[in-house]
C-alpha positions as CSV (number, residue, x, y, z in Angstrom):
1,X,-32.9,2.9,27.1
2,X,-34.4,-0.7,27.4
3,X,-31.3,-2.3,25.9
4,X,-29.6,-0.1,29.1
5,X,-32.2,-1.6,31.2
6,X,-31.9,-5.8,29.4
7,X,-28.3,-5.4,30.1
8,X,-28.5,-4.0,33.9
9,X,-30.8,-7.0,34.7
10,X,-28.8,-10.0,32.6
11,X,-25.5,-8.5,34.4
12,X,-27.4,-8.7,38.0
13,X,-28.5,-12.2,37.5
14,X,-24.7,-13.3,36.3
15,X,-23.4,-11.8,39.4
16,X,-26.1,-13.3,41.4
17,X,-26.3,-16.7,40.4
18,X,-22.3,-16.7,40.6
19,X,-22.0,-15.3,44.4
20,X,-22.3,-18.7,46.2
21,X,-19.5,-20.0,44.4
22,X,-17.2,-16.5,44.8
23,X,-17.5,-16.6,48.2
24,X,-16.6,-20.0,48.7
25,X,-13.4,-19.8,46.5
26,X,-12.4,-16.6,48.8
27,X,-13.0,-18.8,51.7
28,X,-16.0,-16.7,53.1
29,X,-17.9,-20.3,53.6
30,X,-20.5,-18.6,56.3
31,X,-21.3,-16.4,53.1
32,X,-21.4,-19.0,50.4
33,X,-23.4,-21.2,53.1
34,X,-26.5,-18.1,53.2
35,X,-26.3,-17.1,50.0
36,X,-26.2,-21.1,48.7
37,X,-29.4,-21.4,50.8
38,X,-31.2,-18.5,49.8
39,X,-30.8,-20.1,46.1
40,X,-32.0,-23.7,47.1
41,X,-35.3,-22.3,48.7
42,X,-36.1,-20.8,45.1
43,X,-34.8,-23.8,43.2
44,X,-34.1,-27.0,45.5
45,X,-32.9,-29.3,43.1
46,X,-30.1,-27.0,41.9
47,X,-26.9,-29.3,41.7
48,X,-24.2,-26.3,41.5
49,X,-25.7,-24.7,44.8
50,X,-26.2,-28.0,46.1
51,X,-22.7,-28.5,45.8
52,X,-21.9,-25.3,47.2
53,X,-23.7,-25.6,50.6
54,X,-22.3,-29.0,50.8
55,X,-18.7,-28.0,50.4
56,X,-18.8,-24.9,52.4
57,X,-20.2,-27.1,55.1
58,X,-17.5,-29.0,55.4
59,X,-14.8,-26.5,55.2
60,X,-16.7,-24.5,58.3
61,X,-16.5,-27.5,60.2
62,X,-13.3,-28.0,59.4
63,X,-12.2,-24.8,60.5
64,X,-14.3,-24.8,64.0
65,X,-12.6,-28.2,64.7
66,X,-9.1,-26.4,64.2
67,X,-10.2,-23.7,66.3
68,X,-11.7,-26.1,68.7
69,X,-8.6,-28.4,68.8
70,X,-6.3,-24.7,69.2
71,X,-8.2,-23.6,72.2
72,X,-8.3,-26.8,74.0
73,X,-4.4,-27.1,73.7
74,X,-3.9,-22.8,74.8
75,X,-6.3,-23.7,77.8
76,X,-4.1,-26.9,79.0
77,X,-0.6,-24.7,78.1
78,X,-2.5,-22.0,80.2
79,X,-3.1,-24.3,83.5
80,X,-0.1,-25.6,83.0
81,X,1.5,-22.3,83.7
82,X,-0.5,-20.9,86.4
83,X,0.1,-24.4,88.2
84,X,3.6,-23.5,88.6
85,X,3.3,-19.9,90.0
C-alpha cells in the first residue's frame, strides 16, 4: 500500500514540475505564464521556470500585437466601407 502511495506522489510531482513547460509547447502561454509563477514563488531562482515565464511572455505579447496590428487594419477596412455608402 505505501509503495501505491510513494509512486502516486513521485508521479504527481513529475507531472507538476513538467506543466509549465507542457503548456508552453501547446501554445497555452497564459497557462504556462500562471503555472511558471506559481513555481517561482516557491523556488525563485529556478532557471527552467525562469525560462518558461520569460519565453511565454514574449510569445503572449507577440500574439496581442498581431491581434492588435489585425484589429487596427479591420477597423480602417471597416470606415473605409461605411464611407462609401
Amino acid at each position: 500500500m505505501k509503495k501505491i502511495f510513494y509512486i502516486l506522489v513521485a508521479t504527481l510531482v513529475l507531472i507538476s514540475c513538467h506543466g509549465a513547460k507542457k503548456a508552453m509547447q501547446k501554445g497555452q502561454y497564459d497557462v504556462a505564464i500562471n503555472k511558471a509563477v506559481v513555481k517561482l514563488q516557491k523556488k525563485p531562482n529556478d532557471p527552467e521556470h525562469l525560462q518558461v515565464l520569460e519565453l511565454s511572455f514574449l510569445k503572449v505579447v507577440e500574439q496581442d500585437n498581431r491581434k492588435i496590428e489585425f484589429l487596427k487594419k479591420e477597423e480602417i477596412d471597416v470606415l473605409v466601407n461605411n464611407a462609401g455608402i
